[in-house]
Short mmCIF file of the C-alpha atoms (twelve columns), coordinates in Angstrom:
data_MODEL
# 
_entry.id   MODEL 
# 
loop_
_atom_site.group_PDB 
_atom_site.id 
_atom_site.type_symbol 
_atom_site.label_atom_id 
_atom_site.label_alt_id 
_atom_site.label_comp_id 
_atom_site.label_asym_id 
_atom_site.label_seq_id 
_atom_site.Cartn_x 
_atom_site.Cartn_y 
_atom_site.Cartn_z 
_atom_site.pdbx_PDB_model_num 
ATOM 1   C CA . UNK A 1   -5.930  17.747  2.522   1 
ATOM 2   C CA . UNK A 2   -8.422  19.519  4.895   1 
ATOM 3   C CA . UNK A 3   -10.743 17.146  6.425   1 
ATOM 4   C CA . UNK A 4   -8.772  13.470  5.423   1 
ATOM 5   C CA . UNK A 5   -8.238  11.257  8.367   1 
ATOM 6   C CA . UNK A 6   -5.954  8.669   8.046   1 
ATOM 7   C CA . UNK A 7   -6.259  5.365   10.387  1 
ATOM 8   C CA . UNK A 8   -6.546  1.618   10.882  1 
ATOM 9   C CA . UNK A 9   -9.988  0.038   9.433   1 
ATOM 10  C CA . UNK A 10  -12.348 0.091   12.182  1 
ATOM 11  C CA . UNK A 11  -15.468 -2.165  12.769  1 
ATOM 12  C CA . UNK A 12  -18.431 -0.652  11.026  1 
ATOM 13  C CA . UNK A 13  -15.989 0.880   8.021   1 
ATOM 14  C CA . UNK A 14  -17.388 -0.379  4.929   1 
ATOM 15  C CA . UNK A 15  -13.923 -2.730  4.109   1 
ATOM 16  C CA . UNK A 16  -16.223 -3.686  0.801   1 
ATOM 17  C CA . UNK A 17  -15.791 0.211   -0.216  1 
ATOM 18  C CA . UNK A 18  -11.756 0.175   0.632   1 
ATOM 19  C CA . UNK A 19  -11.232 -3.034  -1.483  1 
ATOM 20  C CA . UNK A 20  -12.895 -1.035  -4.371  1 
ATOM 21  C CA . UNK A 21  -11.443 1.484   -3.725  1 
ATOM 22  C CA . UNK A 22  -8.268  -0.893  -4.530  1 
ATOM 23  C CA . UNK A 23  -9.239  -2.929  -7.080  1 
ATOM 24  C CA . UNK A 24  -10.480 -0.024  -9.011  1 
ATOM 25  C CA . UNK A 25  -7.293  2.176   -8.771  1 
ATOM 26  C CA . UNK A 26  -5.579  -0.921  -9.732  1 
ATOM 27  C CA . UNK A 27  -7.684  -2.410  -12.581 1 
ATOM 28  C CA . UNK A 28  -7.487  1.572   -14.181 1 
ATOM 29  C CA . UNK A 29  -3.866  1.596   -14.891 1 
ATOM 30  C CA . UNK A 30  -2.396  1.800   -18.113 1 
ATOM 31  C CA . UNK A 31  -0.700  -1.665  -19.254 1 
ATOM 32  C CA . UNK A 32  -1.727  -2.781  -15.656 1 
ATOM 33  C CA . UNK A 33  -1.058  -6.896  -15.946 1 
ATOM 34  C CA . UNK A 34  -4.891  -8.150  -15.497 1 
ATOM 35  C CA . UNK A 35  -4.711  -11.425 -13.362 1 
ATOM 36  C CA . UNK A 36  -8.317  -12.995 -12.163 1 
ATOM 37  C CA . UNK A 37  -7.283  -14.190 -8.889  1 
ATOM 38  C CA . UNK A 38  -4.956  -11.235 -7.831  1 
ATOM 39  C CA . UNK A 39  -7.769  -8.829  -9.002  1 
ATOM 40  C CA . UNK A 40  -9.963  -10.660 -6.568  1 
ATOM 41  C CA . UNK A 41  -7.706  -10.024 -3.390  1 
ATOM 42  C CA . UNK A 42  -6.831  -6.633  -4.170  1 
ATOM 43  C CA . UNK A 43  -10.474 -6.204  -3.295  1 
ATOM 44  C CA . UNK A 44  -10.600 -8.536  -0.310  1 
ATOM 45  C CA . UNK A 45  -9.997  -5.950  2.550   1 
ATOM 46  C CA . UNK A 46  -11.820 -7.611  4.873   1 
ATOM 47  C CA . UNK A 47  -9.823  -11.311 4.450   1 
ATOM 48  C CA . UNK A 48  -6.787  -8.910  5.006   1 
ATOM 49  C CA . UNK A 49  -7.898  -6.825  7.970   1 
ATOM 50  C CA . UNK A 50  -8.101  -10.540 9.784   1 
ATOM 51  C CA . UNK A 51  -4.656  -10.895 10.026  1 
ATOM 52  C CA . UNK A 52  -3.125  -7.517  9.287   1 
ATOM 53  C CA . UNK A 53  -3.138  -3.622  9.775   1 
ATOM 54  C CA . UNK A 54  -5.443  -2.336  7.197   1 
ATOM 55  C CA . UNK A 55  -5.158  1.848   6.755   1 
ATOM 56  C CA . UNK A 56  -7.415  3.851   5.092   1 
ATOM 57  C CA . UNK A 57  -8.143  7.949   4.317   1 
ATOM 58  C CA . UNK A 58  -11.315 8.908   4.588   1 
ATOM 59  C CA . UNK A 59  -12.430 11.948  3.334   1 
ATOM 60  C CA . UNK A 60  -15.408 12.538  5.820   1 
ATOM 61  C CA . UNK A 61  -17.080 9.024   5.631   1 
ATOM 62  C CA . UNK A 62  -16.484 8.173   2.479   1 
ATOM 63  C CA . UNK A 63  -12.859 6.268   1.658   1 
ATOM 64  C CA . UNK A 64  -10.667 7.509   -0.548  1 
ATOM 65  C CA . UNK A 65  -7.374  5.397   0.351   1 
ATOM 66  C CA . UNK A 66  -6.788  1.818   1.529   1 
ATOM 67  C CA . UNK A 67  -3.292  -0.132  2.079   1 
ATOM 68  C CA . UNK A 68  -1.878  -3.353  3.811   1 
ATOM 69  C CA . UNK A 69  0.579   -2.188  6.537   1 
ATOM 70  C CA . UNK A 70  2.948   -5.399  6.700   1 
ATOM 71  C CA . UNK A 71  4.296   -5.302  10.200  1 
ATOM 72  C CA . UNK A 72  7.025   -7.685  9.251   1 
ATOM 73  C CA . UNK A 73  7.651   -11.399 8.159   1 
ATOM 74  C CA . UNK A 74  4.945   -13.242 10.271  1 
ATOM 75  C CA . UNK A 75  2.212   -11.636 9.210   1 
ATOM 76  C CA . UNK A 76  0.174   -12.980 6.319   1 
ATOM 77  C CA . UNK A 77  0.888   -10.358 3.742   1 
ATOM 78  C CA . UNK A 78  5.088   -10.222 3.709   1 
ATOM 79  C CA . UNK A 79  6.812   -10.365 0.959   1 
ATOM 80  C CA . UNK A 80  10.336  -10.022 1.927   1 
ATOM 81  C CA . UNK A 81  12.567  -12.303 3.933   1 
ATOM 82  C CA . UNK A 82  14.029  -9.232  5.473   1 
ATOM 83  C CA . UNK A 83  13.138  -10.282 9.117   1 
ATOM 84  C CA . UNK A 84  13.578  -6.582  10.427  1 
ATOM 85  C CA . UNK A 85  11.799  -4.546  7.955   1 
ATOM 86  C CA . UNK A 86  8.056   -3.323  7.602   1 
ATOM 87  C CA . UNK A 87  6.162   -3.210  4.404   1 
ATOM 88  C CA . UNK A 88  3.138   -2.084  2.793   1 
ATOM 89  C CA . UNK A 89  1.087   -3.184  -0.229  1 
ATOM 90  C CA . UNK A 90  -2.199  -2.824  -1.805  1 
ATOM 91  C CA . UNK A 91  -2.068  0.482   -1.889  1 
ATOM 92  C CA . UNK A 92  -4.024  2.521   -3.397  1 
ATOM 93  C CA . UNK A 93  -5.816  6.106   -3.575  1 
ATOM 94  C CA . UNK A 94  -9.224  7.079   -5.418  1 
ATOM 95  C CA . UNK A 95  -8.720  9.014   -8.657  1 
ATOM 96  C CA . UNK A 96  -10.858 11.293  -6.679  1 
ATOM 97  C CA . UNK A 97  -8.224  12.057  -3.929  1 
ATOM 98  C CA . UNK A 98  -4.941  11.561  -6.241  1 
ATOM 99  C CA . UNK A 99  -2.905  14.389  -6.009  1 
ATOM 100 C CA . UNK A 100 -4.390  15.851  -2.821  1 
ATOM 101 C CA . UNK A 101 -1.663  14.825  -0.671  1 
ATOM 102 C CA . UNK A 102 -3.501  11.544  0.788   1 
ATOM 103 C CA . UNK A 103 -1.081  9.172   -0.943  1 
ATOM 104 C CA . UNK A 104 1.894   10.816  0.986   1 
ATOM 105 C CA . UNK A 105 0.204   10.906  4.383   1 
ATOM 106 C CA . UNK A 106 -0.823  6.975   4.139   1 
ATOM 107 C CA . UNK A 107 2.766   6.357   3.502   1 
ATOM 108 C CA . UNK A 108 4.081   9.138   6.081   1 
ATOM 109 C CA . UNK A 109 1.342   6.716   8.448   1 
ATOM 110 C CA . UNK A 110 3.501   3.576   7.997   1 
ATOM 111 C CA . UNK A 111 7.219   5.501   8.292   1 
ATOM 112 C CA . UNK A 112 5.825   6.389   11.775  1 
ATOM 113 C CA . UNK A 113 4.094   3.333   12.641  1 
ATOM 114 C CA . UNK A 114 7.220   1.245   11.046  1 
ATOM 115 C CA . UNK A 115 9.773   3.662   13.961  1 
ATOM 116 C CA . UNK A 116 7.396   2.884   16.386  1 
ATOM 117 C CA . UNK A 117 7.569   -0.987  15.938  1 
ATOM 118 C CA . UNK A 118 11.018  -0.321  15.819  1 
ATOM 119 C CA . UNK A 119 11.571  -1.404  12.468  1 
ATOM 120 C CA . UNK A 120 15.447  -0.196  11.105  1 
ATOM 121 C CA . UNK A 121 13.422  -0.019  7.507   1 
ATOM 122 C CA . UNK A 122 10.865  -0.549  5.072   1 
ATOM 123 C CA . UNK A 123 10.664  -2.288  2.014   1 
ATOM 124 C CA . UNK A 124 8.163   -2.252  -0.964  1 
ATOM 125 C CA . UNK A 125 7.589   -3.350  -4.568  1 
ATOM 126 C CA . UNK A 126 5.657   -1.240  -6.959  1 
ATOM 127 C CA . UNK A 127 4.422   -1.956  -10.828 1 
ATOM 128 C CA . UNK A 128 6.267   -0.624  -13.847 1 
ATOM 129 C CA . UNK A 129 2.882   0.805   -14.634 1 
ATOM 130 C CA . UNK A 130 2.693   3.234   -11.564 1 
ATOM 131 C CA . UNK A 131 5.054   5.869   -11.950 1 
ATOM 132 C CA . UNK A 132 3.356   8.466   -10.130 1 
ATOM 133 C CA . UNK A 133 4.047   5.906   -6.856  1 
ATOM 134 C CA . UNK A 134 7.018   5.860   -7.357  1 
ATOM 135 C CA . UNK A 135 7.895   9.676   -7.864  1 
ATOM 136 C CA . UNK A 136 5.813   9.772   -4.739  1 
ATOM 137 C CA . UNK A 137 8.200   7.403   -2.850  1 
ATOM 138 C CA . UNK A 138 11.489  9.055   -3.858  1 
ATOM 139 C CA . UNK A 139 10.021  11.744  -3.063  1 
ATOM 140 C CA . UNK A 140 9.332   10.461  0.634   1 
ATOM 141 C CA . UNK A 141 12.921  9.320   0.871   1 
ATOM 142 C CA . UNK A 142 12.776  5.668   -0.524  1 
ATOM 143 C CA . UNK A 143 15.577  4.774   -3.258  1 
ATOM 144 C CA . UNK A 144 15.697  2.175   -5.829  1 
ATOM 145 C CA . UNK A 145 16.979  -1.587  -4.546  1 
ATOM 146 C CA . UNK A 146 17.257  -3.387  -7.419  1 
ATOM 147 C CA . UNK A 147 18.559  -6.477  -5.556  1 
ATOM 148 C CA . UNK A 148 15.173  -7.345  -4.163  1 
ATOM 149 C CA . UNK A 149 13.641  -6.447  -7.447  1 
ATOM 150 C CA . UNK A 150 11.061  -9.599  -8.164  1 
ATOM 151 C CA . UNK A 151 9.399   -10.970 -11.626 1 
ATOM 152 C CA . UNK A 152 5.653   -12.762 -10.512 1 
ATOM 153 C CA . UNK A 153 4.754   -14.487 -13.910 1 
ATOM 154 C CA . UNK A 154 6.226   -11.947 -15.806 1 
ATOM 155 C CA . UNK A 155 5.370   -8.966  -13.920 1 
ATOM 156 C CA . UNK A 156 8.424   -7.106  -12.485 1 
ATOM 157 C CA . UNK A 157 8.153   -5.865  -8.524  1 
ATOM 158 C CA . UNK A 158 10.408  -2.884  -8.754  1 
ATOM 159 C CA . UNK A 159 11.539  -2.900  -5.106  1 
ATOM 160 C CA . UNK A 160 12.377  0.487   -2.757  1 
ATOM 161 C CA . UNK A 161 13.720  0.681   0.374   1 
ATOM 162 C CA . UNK A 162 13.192  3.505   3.431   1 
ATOM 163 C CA . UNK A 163 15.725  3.705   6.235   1 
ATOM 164 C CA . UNK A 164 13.671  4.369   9.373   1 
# 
């Protein structure tokens, strides 16, 4: 992973390449559940970065990683009533990068942001269709919560947990 910075989206970073970056990861997966208007904000980095942390890995200039960091419930992007825990979401690392380690240290970036806001956890939902995310999570230390599993038109959120 020589050479990959990980950091919050900057003015002057290309957020046009980062939602690619995430609409193209996503929009590649096997049996992933097309939907026109969620396709459309998984590439709208820049609406996001308005309101919320934006991360991405760059690889030199070029960006090879791009997630939502969710701070907690009042920011625009929550989606768990959990009051006291952080989240992330529209995550995603270029088939380029997978493997390389990048995926773990943008996730590593929001267990250390998420202690430093004080946050007692961190909660996520991932896709049937991405296993490798998941492997990568319980890897990390996040386990399986069932209860705050969620079904969006079908589509089941397959919810994890990490105790800061």
């Amino acid at each position: 992973m020589a050479g990959i910075t990980i950091r919050l989206l900057q003015d002057g970073d290309d957020a046009s390449a980062a939602g690619k970056v995430v609409q193209s990861t996503y929009l590649q997966l096997p049996g992933y559940p097309h939907d026109d208007e969620y396709d459309e904000t998984l590439a709208a980095v820049a609406e996001r970065a308005a309101g919320s942390a934006v991360v991405v890995a760059l690889d030199g200039a070029e960006i090879v990683g791009c997630l939502t960091y969710v701070a907690d419930h009042t920011d625009s992007a929550h989606e768990f009533a959990d009051q006291e825990a952080a989240s992330f979401r529209y995550f995603a690392v270029s088939p380029s990068a997978q493997g390389s380690g990048v995926g773990k240290a943008m996730v590593e970036w929001c267990i250390a942001r998420a202690r430093a806001d004080g946050k007692p956890r961190i909660r996520i939902h991932t896709l049937e269709s991405m296993p490798a995310a998941q492997r990568l999570y319980e890897r990390i230390g996040f386990r399986r919560d069932p209860a705050t599993d969620e079904v969006w038109d079908g589509i089941k959120g397959i919810a994890y947990v990490f105790d800061c």
